[in-house]
C-alpha positions in Angstrom: 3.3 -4.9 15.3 3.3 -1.1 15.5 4.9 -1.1 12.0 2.3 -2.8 10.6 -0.8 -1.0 12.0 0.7 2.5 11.0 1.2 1.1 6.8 -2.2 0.1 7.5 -3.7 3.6 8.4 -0.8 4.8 5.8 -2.9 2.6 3.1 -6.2 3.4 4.2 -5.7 6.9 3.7 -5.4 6.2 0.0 -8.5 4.2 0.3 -6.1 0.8 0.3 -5.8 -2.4 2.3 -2.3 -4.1 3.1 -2.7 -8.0 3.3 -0.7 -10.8 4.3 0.1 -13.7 2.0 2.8 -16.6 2.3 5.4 -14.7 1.1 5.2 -11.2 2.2 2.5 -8.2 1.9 0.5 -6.8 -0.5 -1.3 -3.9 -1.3 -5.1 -4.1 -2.0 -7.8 -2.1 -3.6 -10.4 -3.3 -1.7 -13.1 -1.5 -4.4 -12.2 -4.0 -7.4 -10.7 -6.5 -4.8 -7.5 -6.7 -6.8 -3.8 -6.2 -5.9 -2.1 -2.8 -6.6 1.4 -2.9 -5.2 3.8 -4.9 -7.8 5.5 -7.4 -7.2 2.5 -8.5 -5.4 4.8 -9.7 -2.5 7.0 -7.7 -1.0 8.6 -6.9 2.5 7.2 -4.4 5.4 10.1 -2.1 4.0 9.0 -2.0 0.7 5.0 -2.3 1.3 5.8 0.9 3.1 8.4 2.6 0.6 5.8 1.6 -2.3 2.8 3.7 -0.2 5.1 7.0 -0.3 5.9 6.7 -4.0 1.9 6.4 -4.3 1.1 9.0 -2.4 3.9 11.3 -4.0 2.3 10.8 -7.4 -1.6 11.3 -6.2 -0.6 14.3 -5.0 1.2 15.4 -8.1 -2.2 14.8 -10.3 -4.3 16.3 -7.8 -2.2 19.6 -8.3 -2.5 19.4 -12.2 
């Protein structure tokens, strides 16, 4: 369960919520209330994989 809580403060960091649905996790906006990540299900592996690209590329604009 450790995995889960550290995406979470991963997520919230980017101002993002990770929820659970029937096939998986997803990442949410909780702002508009929409889904973020694509495919909207995906594995712990790739919830967490997807929050790295994310936060590679918001730091990239930030520096322009």
């Amino acid at each position: 369960m450790s995995e889960i809580n550290q995406l979470k403060r991963l997520a919230e960091k980017h101002g993002l919520r990770i929820r659970k649905n029937g096939e998986g996790y997803m990442v949410v906006d909780p702002r508009t209330n929409a889904v973020v990540s694509y495919p909207q299900s995906m594995p712990l592996d790739a919830i967490e994989q997807w929050l790295v690209e994310y936060g590679e590329q918001h730091t990239e604009d930030a520096d322009d």
